[in-house]
C-alpha positions in Angstrom: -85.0 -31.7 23.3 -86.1 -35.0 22.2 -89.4 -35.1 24.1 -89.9 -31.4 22.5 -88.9 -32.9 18.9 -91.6 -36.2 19.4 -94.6 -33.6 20.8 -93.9 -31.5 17.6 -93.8 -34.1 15.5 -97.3 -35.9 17.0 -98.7 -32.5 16.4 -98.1 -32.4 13.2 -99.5 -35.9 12.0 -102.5 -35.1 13.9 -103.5 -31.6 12.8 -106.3 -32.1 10.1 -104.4 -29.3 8.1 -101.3 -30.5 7.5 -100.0 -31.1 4.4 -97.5 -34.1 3.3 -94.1 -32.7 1.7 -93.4 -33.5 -1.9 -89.5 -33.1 -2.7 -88.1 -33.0 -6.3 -84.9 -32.7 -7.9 -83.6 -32.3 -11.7 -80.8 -34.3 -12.1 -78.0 -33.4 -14.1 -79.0 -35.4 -17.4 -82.5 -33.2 -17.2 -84.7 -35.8 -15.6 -86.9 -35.0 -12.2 -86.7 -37.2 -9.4 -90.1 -37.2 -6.6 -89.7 -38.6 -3.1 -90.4 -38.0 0.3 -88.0 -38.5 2.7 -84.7 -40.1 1.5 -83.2 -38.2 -1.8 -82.4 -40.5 -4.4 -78.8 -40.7 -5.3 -79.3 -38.9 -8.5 -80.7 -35.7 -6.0 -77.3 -35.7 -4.7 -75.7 -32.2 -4.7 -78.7 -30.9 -6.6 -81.5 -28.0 -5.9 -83.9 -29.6 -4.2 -88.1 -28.3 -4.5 -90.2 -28.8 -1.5 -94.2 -28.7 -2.3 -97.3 -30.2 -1.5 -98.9 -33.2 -2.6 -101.1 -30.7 -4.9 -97.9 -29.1 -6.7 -97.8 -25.8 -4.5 -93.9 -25.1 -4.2 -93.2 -24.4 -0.2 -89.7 -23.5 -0.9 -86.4 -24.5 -2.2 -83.6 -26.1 -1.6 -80.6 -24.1 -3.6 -77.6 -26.6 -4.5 -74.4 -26.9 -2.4 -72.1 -24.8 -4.1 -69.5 -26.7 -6.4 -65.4 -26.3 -5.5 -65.0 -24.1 -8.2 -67.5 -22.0 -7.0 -66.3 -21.9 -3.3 -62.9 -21.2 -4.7 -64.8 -18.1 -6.6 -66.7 -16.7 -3.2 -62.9 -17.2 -1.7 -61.3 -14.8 -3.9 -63.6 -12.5 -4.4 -63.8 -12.0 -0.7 -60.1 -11.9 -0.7 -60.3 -9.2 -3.1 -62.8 -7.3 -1.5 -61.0 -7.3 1.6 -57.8 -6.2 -0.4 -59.6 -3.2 -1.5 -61.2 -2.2 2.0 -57.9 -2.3 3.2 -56.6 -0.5 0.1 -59.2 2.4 0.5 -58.6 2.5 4.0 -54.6 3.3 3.4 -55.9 6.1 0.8 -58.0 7.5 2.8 -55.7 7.8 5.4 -53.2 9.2 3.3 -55.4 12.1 2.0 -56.2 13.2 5.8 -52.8 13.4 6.2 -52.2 15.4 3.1 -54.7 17.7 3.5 -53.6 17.8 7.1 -49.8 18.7 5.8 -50.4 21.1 3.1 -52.1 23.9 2.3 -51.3 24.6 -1.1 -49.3 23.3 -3.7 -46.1 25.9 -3.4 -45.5 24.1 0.3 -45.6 20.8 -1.6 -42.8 22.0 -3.8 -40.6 23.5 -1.1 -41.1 20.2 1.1 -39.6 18.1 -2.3 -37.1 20.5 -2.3 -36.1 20.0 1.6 -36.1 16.6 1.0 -33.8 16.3 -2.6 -31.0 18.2 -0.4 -29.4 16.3 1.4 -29.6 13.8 -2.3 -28.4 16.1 -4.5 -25.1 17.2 -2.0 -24.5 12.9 -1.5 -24.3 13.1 -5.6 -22.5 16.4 -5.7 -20.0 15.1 -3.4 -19.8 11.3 -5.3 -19.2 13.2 -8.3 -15.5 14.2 -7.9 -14.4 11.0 -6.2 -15.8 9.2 -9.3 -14.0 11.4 -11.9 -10.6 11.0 -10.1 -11.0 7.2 -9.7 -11.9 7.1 -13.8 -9.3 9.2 -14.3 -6.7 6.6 -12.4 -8.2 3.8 -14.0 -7.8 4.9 -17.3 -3.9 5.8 -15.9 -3.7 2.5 -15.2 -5.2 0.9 -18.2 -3.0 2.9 -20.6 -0.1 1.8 -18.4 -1.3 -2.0 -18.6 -1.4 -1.4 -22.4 1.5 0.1 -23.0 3.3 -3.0 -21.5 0.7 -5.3 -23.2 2.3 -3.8 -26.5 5.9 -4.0 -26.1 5.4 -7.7 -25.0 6.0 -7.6 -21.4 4.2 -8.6 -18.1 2.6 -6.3 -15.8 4.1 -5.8 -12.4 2.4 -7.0 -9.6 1.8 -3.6 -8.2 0.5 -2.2 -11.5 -2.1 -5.6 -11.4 -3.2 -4.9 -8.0 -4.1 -1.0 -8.8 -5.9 -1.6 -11.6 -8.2 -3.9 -10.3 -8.6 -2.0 -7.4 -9.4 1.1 -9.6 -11.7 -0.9 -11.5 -13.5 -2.1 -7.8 -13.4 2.0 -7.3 -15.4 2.5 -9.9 -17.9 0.4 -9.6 -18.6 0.9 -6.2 -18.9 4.6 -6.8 -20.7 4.3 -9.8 -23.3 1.9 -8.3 -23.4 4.3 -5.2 -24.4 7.5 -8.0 -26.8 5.1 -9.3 -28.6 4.6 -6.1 -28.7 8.2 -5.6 -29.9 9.3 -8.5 -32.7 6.4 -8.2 -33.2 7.7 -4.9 -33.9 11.6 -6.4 -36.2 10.3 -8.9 -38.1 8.8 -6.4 -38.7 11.5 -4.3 -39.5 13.7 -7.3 -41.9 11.0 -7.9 -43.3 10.7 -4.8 -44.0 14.9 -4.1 -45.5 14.8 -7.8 -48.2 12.0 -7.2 -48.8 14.1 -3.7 -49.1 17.1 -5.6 -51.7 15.3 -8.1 -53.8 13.9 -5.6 -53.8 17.0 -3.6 -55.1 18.9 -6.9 -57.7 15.8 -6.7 -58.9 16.1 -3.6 -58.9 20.1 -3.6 -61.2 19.9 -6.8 -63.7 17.4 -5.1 -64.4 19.4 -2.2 -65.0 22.7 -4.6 
């Protein structure tokens, strides 16, 4: 390579038509800066303009980018891959619910399937919750009642309330999560059903 490098370069200084190189920055205060082979300091991290001795602009030299504008580039290629991949998920999705359905009605009796076996979890929480209200508030008037007349509750009476009041609260928390869980699903179907519509009226 260097033997190739030293030829090219003896070529060079002795063709007749070649032209020295001219190299000029603007530094950052505005003022220009000509040399031809070492870059002044002030030409540091600056666009550099390559030309000939007679003005005529070669080419140029653009800047190295700045951190804050790597970190830019960074994250907008971060975001543009986010999308890709976000697209990618969508369009998978919509095969598969053109793929699934054929109408809207089949959307609606596949929510139904699935709220089912939901609704008969809260159907069945339902009772158990009312009868462990009703024996805490058993309890709690009991507690009361002794509360009023001044005398202490029994150890027994202690320990069933609080485990009424732990009955509760677990079954209550449990409705909760089922309930959550049916909205979801209601949720879920509905945004199927819109994007089907969607998708149904592009390809009219």
């Amino acid at each position: 390579m260097k033997w190739i490098f030293i030829a090219l370069s003896t070529c060079i200084l002795a063709s007749p038509v070649a032209a020295a190189t001219l190299r000029k920055c603007v530094d950052e205060k505005g003022g220009t800066h000509y040399y031809d082979k070492n870059p002044p300091a002030a030409c540091k991290d600056r666009e550099i303009t390559e030309m000939t001795t007679k003005g005529v602009v070669k080419k140029t030299i653009s800047a190295p980018p700045t951190e804050e504008e790597i970190r830019s580039r960074e994250e907008e290629a971060a975001r543009k891959k986010e999308e890709e991949k976000r697209l990618a998920i969508q369009q998978r999705r919509d095969t598969a619910l053109l793929q699934t359905y054929t109408t809207e009605q089949e959307i609606d009796l596949a929510r139904d399937r699935n709220l089912q076996s939901t609704d008969a979890s809260i159907k069945g929480i339902e009772p158990r919750l009312n009868s462990a209200r009703v024996r805490l508030d058993q309890r709690r008037t009991q507690a009361a009642g002794l509360t009023k007349q001044g005398k202490p509750l029994p150890d027994w009476l202690s320990e069933e309330l609080g485990a009424s009041e732990k009955e509760v609260a677990r079954l209550d928390a449990e409705m909760a999560a089922k309930r959550k869980e049916r909205d979801e699903i209601q949720a879920r179907f509905e945004a199927d059903k819109q994007r089907f519509r969607e998708l149904k009226s592009q390809a009219r």
